[in-house]
Structure formats: C-alpha cells, structure tokens
C-alpha positions as a Markdown table, in Angstrom:
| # | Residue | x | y | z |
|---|---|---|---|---|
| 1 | Unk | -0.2 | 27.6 | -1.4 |
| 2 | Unk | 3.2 | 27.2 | -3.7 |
| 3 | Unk | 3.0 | 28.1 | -6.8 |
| 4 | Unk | 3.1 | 25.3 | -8.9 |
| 5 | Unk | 6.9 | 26.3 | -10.4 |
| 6 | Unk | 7.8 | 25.9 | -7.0 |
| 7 | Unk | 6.5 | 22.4 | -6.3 |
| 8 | Unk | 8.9 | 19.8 | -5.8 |
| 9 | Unk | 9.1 | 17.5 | -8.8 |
| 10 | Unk | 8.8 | 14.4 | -7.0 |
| 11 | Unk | 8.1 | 13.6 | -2.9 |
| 12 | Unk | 10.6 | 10.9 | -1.7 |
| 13 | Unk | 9.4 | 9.4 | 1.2 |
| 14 | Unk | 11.9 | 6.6 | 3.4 |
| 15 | Unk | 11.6 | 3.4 | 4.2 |
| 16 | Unk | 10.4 | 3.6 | 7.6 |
| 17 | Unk | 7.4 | 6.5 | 6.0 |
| 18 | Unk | 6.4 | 3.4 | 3.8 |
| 19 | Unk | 6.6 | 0.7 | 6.6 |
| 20 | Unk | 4.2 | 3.1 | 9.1 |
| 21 | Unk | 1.7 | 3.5 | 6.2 |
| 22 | Unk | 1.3 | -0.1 | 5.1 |
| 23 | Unk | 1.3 | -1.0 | 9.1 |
| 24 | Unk | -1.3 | 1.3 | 9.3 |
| 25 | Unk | -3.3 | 0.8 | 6.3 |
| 26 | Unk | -3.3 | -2.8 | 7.6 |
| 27 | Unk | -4.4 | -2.2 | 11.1 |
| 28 | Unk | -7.4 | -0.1 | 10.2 |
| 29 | Unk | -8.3 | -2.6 | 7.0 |
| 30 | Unk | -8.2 | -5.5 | 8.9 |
| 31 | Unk | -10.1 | -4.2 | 11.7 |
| 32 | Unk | -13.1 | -3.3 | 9.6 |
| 33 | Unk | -13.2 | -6.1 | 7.6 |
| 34 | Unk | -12.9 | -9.0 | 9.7 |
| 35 | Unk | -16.0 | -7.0 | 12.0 |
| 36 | Unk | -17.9 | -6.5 | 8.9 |
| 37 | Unk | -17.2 | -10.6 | 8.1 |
| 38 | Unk | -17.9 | -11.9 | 11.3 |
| 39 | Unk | -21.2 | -9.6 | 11.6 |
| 40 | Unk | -22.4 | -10.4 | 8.3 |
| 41 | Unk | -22.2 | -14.1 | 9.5 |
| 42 | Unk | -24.3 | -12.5 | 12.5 |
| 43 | Unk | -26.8 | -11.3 | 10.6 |
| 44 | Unk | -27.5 | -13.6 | 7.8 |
| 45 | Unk | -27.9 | -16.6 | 10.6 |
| 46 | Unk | -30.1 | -14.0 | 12.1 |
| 47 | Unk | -32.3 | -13.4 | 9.5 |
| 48 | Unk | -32.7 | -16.9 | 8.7 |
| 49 | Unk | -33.3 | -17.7 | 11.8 |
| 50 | Unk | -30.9 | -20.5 | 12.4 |
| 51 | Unk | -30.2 | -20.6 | 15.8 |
| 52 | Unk | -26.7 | -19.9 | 18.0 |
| 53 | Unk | -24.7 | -22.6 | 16.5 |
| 54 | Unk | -25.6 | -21.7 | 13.0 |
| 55 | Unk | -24.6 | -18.1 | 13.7 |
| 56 | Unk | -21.3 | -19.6 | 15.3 |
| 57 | Unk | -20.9 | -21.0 | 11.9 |
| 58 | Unk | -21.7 | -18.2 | 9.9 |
| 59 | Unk | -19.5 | -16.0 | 11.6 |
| 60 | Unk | -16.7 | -18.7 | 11.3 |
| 61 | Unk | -17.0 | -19.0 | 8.1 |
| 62 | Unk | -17.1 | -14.9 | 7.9 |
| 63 | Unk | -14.0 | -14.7 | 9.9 |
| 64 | Unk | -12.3 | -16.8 | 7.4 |
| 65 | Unk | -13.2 | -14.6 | 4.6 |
| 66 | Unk | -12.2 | -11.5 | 6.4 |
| 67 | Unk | -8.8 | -12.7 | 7.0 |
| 68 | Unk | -8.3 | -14.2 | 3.5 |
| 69 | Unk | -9.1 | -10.7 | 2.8 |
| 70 | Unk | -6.5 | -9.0 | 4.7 |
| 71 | Unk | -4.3 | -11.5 | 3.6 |
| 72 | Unk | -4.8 | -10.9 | -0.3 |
| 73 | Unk | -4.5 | -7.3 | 0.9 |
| 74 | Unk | -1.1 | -7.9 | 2.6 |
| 75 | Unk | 0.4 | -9.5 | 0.1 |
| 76 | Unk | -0.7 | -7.3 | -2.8 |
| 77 | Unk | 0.6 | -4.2 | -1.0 |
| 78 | Unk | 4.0 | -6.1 | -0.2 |
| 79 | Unk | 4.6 | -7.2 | -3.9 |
| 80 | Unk | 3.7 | -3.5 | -5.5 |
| 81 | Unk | 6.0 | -1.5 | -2.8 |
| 82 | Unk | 8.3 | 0.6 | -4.3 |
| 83 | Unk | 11.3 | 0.2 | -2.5 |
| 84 | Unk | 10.7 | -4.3 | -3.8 |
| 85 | Unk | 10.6 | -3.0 | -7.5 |
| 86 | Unk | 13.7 | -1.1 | -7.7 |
| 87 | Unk | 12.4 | 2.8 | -7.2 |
C-alpha cells in the first residue's frame, strides 16, 4: 500500500470511465428493481388471493413503478455527472 504522501491528489477518470459506470449502474439497477416491482405485484395479489388477472394487474402496476424508478434514477445520475457541471 502507498504511503499516503504518495497518493495522487485527485483520480481523473475519462469520459468513456464515466459512460461504462453509469451504463452499468443502470443495467444492474434496473434489472433488480423492475423484478422486485413486478414480484411484489406477484405477491401481494397472492396473498390476497385475488386471482390471475388481479396479479396481471398488480404486477402492471409494479412494472410501472419499477421503471419510473429507473427513470428517476437515470435522470438524477445524468443531471449530477461531472463532466454536465463543468469539472
């Protein structure tokens, strides 16, 4: 391990570095939360015992919420990036 005289003040990291991680980030986000969304809407309709069309509902509904999610996510991670403020 460097001593910490020897650290580099600050890491730079390019464009492409910052494009790969939000890409990523984005991937593995959305993935998880829409399946946690749409099996949420699973299980409640399951609990309750609603029948298939109910749970077709409920996961619709959780679908829509997952993506809204990914979408606030998106967009917040766009509008603080680094390279859009001026660093």
């Amino acid at each position: 391990m460097l001593p910490v005289s020897d650290a580099p003040d600050q890491v730079s990291s390019s464009g492409l570095a910052r494009i790969v991680t939000l890409t990523s980030a984005t991937i593995l986000i959305a993935t998880q939360t829409i399946a946690a969304s749409v099996a949420g809407g699973w299980a409640i309709a399951g609990f309750l015992g609603l029948g298939e069309y109910a749970a077709y509902a409920f996961e619709a509904i959780g679908l829509c919420l997952g993506v809204w999610a990914v979408t606030s996510f998106v967009r917040t991670a766009l509008k603080n990036d680094p390279a859009r403020l001026g660093a």
